[in-house]
N, CA, C and O atoms as a Tripos MOL2 file, in Angstrom:
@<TRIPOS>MOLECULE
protein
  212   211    53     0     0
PROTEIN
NO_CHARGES

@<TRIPOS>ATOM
      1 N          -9.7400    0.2660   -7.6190 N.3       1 UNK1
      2 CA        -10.3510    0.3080   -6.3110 C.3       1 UNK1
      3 C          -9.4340   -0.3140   -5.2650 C.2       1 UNK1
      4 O          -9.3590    0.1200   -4.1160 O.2       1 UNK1
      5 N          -8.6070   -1.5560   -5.8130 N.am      2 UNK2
      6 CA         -8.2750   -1.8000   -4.6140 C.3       2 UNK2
      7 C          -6.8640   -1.5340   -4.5450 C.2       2 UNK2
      8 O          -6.1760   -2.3780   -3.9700 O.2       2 UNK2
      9 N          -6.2000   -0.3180   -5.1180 N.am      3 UNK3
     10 CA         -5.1100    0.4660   -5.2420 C.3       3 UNK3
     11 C          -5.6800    1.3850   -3.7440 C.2       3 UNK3
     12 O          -5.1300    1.3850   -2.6430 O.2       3 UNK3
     13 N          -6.7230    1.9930   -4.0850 N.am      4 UNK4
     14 CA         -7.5280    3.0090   -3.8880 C.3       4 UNK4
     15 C          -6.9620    2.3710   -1.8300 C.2       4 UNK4
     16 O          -6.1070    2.8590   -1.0910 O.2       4 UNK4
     17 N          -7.7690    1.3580   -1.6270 N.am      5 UNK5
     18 CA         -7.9940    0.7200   -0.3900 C.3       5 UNK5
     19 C          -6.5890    0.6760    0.2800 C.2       5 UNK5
     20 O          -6.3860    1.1120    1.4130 O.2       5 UNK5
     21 N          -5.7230    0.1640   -0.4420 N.am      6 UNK6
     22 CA         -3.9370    0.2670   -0.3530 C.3       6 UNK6
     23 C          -3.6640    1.5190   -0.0450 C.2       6 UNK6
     24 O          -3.7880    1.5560    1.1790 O.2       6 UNK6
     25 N          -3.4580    2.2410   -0.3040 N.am      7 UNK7
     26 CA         -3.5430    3.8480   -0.0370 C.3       7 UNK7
     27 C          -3.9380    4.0690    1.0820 C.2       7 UNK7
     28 O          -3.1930    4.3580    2.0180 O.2       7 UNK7
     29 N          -5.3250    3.9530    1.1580 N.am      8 UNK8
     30 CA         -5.7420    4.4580    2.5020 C.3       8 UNK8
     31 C          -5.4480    3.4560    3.7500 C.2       8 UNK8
     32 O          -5.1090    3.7220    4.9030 O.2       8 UNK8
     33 N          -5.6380    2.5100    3.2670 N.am      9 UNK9
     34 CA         -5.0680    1.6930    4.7350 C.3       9 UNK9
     35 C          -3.3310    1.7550    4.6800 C.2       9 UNK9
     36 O          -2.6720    1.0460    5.4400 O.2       9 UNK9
     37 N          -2.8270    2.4770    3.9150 N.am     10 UNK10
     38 CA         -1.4800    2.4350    4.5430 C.3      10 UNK10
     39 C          -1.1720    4.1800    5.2570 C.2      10 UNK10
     40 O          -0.3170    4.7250    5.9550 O.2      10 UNK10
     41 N          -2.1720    4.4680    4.7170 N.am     11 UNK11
     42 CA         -2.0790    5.8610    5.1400 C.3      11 UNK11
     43 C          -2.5390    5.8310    6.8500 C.2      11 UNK11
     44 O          -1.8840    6.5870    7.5680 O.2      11 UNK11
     45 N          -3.2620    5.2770    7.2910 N.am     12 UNK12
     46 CA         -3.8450    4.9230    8.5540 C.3      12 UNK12
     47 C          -3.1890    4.2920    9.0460 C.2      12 UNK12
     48 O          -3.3480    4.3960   10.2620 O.2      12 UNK12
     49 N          -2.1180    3.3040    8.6670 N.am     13 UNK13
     50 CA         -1.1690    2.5020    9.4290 C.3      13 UNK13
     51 C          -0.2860    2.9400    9.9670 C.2      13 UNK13
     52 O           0.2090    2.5860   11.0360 O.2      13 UNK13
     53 N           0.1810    4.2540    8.8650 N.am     14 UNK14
     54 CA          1.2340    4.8350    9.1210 C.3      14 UNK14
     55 C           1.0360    6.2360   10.1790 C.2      14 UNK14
     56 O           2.0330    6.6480   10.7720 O.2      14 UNK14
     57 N          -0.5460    7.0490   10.4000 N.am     15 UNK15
     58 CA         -0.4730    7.4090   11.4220 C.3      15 UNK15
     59 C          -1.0070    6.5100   12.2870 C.2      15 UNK15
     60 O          -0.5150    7.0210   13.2940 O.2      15 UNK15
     61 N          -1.5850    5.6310   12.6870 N.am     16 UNK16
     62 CA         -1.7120    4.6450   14.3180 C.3      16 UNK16
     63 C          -0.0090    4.5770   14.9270 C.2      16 UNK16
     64 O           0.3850    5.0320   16.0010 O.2      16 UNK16
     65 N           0.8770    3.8070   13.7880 N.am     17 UNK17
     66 CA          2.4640    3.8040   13.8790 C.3      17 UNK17
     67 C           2.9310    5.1900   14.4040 C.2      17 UNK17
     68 O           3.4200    5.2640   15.5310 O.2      17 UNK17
     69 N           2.8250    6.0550   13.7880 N.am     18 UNK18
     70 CA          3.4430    7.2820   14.2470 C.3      18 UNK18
     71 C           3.1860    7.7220   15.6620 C.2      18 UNK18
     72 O           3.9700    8.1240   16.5220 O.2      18 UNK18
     73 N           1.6740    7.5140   15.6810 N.am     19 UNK19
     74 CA          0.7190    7.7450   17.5330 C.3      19 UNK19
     75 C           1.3040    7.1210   18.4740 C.2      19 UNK19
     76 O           1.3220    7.3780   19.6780 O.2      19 UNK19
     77 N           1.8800    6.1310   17.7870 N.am     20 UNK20
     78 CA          2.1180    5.1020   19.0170 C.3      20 UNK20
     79 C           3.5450    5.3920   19.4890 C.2      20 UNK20
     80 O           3.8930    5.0040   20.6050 O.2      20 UNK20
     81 N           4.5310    6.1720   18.5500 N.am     21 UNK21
     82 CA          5.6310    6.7860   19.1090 C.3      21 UNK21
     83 C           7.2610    6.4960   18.4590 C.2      21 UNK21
     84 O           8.3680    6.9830   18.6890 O.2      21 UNK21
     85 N           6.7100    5.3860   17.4950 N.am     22 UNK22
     86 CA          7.7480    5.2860   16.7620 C.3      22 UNK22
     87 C           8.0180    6.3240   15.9960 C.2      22 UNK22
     88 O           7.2740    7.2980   16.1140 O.2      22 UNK22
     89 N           9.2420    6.3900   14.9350 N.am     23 UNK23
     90 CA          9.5200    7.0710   13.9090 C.3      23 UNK23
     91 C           9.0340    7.4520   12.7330 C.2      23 UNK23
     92 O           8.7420    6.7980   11.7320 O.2      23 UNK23
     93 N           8.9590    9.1160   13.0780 N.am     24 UNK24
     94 CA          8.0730    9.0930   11.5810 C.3      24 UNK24
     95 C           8.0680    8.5270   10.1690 C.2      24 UNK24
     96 O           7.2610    8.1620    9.3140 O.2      24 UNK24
     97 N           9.5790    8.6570   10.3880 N.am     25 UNK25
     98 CA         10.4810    7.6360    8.8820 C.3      25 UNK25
     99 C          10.5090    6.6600    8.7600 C.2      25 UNK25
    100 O          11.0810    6.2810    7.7380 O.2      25 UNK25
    101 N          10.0820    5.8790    9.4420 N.am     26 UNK26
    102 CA          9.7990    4.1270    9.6570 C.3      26 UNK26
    103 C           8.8550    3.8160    9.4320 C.2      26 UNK26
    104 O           8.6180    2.7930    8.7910 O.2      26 UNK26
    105 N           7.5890    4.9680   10.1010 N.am     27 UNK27
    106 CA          6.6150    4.6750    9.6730 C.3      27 UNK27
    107 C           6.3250    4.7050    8.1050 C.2      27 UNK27
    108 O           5.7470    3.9500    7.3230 O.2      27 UNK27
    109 N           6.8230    5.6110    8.0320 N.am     28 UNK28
    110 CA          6.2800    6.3250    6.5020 C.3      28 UNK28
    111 C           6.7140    4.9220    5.4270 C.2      28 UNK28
    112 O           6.0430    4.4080    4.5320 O.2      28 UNK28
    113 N           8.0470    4.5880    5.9120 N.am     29 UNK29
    114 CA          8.6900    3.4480    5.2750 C.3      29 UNK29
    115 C           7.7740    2.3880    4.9600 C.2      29 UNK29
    116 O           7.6760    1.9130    3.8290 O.2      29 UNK29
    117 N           6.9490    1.9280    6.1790 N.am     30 UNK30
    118 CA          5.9270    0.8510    5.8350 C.3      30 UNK30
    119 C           5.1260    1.2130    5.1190 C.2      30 UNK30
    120 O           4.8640    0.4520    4.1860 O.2      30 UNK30
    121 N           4.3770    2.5100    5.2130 N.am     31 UNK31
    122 CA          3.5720    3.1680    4.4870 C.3      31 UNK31
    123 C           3.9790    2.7290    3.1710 C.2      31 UNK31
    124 O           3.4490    1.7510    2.6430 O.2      31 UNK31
    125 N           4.8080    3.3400    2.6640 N.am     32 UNK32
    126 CA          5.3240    3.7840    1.4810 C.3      32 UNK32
    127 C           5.5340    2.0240    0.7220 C.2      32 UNK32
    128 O           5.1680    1.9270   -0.4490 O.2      32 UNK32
    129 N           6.0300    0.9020    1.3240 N.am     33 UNK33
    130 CA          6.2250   -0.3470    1.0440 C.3      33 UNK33
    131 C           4.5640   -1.0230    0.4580 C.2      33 UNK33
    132 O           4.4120   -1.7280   -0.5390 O.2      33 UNK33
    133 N           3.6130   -0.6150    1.2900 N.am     34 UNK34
    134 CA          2.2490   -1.2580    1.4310 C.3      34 UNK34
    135 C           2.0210   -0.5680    0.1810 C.2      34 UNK34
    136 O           1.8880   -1.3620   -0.7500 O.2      34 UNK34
    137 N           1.9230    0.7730   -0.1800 N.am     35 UNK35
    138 CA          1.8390    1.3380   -1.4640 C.3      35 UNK35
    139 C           2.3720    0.7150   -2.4340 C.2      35 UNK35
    140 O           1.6070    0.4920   -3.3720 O.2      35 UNK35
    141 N           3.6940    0.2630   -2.5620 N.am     36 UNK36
    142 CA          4.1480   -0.0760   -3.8890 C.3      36 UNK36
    143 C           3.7600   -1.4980   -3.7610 C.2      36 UNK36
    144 O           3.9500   -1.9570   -4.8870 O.2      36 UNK36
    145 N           3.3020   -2.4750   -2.9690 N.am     37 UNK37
    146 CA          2.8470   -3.6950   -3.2200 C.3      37 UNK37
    147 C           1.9210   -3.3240   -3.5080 C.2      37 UNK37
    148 O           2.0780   -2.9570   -4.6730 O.2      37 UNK37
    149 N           0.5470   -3.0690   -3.0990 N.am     38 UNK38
    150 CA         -1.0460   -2.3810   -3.9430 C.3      38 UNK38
    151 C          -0.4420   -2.1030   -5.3700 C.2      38 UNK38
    152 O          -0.8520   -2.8650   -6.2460 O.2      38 UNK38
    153 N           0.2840   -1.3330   -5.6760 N.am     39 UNK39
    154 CA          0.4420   -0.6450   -6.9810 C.3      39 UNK39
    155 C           1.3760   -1.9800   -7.7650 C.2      39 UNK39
    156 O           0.8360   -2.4630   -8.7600 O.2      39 UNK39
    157 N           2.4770   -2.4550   -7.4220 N.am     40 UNK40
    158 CA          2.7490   -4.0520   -8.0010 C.3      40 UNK40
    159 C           1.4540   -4.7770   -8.4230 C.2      40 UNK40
    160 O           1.1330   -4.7950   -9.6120 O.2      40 UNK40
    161 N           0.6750   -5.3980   -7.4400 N.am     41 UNK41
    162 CA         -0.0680   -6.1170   -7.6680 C.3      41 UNK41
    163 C          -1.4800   -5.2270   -8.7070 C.2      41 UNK41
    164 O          -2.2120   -5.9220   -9.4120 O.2      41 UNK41
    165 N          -1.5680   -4.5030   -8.6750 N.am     42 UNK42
    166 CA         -2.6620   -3.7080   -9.5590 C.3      42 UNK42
    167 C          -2.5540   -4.0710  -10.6300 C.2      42 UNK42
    168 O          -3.4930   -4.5850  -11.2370 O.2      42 UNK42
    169 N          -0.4680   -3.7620  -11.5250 N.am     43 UNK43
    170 CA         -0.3590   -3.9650  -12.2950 C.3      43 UNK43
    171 C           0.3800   -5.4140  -12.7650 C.2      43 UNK43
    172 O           1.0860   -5.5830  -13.7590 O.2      43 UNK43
    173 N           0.0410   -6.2860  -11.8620 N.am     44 UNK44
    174 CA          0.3580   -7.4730  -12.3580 C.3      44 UNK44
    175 C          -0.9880   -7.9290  -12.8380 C.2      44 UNK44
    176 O          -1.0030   -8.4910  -13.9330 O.2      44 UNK44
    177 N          -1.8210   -7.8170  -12.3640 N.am     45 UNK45
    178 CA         -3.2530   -8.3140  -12.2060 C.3      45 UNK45
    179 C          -4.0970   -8.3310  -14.0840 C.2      45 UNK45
    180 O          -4.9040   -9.0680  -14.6510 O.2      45 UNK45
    181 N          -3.1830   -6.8550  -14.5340 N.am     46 UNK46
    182 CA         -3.8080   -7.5470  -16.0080 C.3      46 UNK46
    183 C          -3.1250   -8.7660  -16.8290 C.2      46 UNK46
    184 O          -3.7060   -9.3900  -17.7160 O.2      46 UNK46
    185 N          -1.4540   -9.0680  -16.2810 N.am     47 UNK47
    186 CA         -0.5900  -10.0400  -17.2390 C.3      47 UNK47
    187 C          -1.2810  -11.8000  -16.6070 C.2      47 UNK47
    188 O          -0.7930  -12.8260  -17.0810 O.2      47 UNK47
    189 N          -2.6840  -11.8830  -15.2810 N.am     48 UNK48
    190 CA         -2.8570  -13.0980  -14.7450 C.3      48 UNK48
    191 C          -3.8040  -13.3170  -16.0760 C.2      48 UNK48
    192 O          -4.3550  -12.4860  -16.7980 O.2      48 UNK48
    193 N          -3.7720  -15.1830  -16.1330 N.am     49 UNK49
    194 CA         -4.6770  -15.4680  -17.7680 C.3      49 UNK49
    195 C          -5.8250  -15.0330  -17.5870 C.2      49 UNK49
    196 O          -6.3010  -14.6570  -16.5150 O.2      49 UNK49
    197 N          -6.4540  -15.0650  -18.8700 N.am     50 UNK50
    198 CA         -8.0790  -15.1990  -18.6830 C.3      50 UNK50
    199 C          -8.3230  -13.3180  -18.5380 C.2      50 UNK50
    200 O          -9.4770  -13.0160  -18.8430 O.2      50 UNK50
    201 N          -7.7070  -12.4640  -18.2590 N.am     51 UNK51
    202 CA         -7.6400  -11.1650  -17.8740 C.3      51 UNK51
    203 C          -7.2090   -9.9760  -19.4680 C.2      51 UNK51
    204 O          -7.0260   -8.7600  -19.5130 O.2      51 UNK51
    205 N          -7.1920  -10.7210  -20.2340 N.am     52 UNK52
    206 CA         -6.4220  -10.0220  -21.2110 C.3      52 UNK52
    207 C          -7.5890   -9.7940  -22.4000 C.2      52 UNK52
    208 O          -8.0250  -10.7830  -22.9880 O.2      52 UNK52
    209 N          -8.1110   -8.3450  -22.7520 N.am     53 UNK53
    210 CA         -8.7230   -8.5300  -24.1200 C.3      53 UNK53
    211 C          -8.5880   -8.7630  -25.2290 C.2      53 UNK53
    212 O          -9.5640   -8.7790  -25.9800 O.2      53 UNK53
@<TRIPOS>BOND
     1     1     2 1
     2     2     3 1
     3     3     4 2
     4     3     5 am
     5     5     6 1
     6     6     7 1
     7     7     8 2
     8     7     9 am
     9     9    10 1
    10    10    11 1
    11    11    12 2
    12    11    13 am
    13    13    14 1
    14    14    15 1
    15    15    16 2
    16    15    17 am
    17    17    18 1
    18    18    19 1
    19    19    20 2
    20    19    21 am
    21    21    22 1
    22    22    23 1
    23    23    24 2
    24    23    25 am
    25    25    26 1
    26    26    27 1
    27    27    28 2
    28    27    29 am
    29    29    30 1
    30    30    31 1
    31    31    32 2
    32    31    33 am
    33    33    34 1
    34    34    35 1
    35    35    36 2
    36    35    37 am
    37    37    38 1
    38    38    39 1
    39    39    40 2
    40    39    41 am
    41    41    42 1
    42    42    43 1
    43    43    44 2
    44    43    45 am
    45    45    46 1
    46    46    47 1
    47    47    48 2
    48    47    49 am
    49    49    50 1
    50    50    51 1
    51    51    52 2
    52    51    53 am
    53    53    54 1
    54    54    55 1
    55    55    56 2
    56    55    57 am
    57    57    58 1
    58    58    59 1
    59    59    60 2
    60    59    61 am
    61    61    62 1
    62    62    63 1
    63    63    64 2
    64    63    65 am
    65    65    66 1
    66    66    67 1
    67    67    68 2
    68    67    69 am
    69    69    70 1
    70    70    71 1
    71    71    72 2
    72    71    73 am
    73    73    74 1
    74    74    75 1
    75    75    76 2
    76    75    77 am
    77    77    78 1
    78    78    79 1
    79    79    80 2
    80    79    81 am
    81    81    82 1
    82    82    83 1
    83    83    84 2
    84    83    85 am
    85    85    86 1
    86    86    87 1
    87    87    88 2
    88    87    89 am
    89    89    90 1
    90    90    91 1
    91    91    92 2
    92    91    93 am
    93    93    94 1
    94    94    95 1
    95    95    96 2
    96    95    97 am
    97    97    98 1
    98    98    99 1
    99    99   100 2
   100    99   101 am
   101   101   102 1
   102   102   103 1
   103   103   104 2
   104   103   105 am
   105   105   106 1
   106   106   107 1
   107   107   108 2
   108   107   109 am
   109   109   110 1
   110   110   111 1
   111   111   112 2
   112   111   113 am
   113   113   114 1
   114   114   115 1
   115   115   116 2
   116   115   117 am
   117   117   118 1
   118   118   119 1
   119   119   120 2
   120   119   121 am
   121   121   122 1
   122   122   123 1
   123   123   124 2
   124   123   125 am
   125   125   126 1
   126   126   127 1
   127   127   128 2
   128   127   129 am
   129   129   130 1
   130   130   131 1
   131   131   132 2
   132   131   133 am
   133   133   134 1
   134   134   135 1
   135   135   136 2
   136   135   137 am
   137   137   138 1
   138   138   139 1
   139   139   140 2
   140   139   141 am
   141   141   142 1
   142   142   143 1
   143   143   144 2
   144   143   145 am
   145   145   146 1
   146   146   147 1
   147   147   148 2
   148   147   149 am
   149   149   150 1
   150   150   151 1
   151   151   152 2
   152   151   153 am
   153   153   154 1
   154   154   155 1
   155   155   156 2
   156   155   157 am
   157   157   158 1
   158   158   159 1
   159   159   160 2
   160   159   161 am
   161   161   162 1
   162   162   163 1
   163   163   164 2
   164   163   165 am
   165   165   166 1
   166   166   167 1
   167   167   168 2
   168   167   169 am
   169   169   170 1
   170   170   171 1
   171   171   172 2
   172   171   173 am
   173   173   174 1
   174   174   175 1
   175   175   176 2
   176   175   177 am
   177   177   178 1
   178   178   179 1
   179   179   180 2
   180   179   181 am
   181   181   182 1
   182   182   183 1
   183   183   184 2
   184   183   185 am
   185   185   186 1
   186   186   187 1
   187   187   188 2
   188   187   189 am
   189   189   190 1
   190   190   191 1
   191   191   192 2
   192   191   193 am
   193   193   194 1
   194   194   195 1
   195   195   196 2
   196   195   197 am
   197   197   198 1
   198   198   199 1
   199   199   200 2
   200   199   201 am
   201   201   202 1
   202   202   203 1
   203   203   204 2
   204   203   205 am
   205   205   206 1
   206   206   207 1
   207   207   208 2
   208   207   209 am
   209   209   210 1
   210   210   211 1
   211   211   212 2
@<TRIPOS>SUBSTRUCTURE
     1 UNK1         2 RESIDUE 1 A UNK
     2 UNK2         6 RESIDUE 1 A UNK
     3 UNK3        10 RESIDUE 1 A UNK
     4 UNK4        14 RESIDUE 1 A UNK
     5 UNK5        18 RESIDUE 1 A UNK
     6 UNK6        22 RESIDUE 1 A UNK
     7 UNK7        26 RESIDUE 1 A UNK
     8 UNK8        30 RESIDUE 1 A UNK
     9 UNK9        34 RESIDUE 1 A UNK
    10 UNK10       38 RESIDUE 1 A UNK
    11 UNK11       42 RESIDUE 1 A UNK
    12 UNK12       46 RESIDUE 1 A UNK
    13 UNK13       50 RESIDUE 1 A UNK
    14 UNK14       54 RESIDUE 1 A UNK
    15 UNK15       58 RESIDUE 1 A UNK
    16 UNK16       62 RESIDUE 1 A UNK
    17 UNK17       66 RESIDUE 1 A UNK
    18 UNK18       70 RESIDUE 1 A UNK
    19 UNK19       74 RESIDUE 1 A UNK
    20 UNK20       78 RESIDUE 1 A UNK
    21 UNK21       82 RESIDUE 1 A UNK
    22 UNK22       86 RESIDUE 1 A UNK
    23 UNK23       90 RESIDUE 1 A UNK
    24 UNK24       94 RESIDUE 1 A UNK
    25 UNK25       98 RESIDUE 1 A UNK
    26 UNK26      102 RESIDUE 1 A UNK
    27 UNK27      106 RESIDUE 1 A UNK
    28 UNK28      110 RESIDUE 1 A UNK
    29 UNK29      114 RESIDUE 1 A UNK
    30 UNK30      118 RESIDUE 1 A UNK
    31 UNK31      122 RESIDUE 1 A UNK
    32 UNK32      126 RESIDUE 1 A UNK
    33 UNK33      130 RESIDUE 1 A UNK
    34 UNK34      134 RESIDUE 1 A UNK
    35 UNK35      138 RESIDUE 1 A UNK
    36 UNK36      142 RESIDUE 1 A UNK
    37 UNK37      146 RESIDUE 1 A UNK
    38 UNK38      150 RESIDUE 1 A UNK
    39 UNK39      154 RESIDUE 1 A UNK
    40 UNK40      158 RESIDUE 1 A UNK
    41 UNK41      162 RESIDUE 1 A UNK
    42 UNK42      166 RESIDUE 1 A UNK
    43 UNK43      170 RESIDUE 1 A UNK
    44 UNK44      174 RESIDUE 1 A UNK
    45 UNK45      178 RESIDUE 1 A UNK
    46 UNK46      182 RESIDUE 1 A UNK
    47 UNK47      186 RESIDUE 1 A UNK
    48 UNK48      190 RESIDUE 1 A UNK
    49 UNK49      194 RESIDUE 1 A UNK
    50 UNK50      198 RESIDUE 1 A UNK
    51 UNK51      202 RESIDUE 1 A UNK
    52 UNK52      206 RESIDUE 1 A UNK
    53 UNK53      210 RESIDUE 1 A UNK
């Protein structure tokens, strides 16, 4: 789910960014950064203690 939330709020960041007149490729860049931290942290989240079956 909260991959899910990462996604979409970077997807929305990255068009407000684009609206506003910057570069599409810059934008996308942040985009694309906010994604792989969501997706980092997703999969760090099973190696934290107490998390492991």
């Amino acid at each position: 789910m909260g991959f899910l939330l990462s996604l979409m709020g970077a997807l929305v960041i990255w068009l407000v960014i684009w609206a506003l007149g910057y570069s599409g490729l810059d934008s996308a860049l942040l985009a694309i950064a906010i994604i792989v931290i969501g997706a980092t942290a997703r999969l760090l989240v099973g190696y934290l203690p107490g998390r492991r079956s």
